[in-house]
C-alpha positions in Angstrom: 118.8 -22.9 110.8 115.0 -22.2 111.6 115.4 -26.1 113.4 118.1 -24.8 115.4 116.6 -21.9 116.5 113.3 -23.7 117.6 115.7 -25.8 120.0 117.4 -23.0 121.4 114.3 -21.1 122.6 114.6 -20.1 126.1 117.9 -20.6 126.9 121.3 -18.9 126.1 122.1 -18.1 122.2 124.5 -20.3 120.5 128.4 -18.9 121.0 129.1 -21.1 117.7 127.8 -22.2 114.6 129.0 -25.6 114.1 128.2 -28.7 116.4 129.5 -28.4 119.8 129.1 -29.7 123.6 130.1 -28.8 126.9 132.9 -30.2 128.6 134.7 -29.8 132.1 138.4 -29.5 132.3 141.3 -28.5 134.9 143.8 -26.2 133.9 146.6 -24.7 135.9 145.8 -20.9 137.4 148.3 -19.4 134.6 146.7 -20.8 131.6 143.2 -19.3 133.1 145.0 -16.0 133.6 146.2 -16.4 129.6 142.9 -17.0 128.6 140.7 -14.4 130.2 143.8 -12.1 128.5 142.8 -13.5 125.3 138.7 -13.3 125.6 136.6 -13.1 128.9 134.5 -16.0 127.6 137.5 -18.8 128.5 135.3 -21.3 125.8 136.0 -18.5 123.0 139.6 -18.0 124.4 139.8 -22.0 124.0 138.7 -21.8 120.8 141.0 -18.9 119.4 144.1 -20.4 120.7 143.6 -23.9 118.9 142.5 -22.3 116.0 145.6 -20.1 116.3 148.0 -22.9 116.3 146.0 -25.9 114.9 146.9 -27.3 111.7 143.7 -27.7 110.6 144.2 -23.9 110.1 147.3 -23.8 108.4 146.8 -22.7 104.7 145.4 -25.4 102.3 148.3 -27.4 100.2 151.2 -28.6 100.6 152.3 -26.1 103.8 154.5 -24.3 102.4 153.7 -20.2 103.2 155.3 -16.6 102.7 154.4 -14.8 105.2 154.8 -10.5 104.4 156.4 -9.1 107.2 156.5 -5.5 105.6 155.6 -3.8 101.8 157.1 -6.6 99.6 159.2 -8.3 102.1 158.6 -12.0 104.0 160.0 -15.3 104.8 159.3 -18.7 104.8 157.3 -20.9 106.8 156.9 -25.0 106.0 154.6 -27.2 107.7 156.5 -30.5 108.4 160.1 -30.5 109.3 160.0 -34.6 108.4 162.2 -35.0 105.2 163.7 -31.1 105.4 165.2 -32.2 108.4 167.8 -34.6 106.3 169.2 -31.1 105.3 172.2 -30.9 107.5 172.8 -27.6 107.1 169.6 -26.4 106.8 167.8 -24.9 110.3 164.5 -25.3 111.2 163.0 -22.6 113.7 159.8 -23.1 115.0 157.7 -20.2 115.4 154.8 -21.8 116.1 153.6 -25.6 116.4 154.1 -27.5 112.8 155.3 -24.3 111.5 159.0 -23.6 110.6 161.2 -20.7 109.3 164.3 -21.7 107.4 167.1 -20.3 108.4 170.9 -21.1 106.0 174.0 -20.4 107.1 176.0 -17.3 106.4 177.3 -17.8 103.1 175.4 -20.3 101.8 173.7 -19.8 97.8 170.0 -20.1 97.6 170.3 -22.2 95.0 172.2 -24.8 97.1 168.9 -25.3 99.4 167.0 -25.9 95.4 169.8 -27.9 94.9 169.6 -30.3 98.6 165.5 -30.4 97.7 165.9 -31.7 94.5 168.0 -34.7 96.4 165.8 -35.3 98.4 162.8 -35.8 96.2 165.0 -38.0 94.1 165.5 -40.0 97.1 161.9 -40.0 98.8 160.6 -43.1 98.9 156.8 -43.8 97.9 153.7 -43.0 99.5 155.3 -40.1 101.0 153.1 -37.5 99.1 152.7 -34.8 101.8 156.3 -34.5 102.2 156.9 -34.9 98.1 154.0 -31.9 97.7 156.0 -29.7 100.0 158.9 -30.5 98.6 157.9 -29.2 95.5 155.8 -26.5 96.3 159.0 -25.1 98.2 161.5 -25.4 95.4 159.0 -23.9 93.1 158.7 -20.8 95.6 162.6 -20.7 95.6 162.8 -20.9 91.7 160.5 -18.7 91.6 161.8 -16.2 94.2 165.3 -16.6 92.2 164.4 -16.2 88.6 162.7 -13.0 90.0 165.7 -12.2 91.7 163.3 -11.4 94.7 165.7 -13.2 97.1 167.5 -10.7 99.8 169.4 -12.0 102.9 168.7 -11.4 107.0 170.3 -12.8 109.7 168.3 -13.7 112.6 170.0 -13.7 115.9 170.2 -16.5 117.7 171.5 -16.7 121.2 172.2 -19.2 124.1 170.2 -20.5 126.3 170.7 -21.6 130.1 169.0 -23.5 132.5 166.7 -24.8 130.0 165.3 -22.2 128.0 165.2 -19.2 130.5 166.4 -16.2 129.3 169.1 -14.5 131.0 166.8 -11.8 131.9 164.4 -14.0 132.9 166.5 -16.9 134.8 
């Protein structure tokens, strides 16, 4: 630290504490506008948004996350949507990048999403241990969300879309 501070005499302090270097980039007007919105200094602003959706910031293990959404209430998030995908009934919302809510259809048992997981790992095939980590890590969650009888039931509303993603109130 004392090294770093002897190089730095004289000139602007640091704005981060790991290894970094300038760079020059073009961005569309917009995405300037949504930065200064996010911090004044756009290379902060940069930083916070990757950070924000990065997965080098997603939480350590096998991505698998309850997130509380009020006083003893949340939902599920996974990581990869690779093997869960195989799930046909199974939907995977993303709600941010490499991050996915699982949604069931009306009607469906808990215990038959434990049940479709438990195929699957059966049927993964070597070398897939991210995917067999998750796997697990989400079944236990379910189990354990089960034996706890902790498990309640929301819909989420999901409506149709035109012209390519536009809201209605926005097309």
């Amino acid at each position: 630290m004392a090294q770093e501070k002897a190089r730095n005499t004289g000139g602007r302090p640091r704005k981060f504490h790991e290894a970094s270097r300038p760079v020059t980039v073009t961005l569309p007007e917009r995405t300037l506008h949504g930065l200064s919105m996010i911090d004044k200094d756009r290379a902060r602003a940069i930083v916070r948004v990757v950070d924000a959706v990065s997965k080098a910031t997603a939480p350590a293990g096998p991505g698998v996350e309850v997130v509380e959404i009020k006083k003893g209430a949340g939902y599920i998030l996974v990581g990869s949507d690779k093997t869960l995908k195989q799930i046909p009934w199974l939907r995977l919302v993303e709600v941010t990048p490499s991050r996915y809510l699982l949604s069931i259809p009306t009607g469906t048992a808990v215990e038959s999403l434990e049940v479709a997981i438990l195929d699957l790992l059966e049927h993964l095939p070597p070398g897939e241990e991210p995917e067999r980590k998750l796997l697990l890590r989400l079944r236990e969650v379910l189990k354990h969300q089960r034996i706890g009888s902790t498990v309640s039931r929301a819909e989420i509303l999901f409506v149709g879309t035109r012209g390519g993603g536009k809201s209605a109130a926005g097309a």
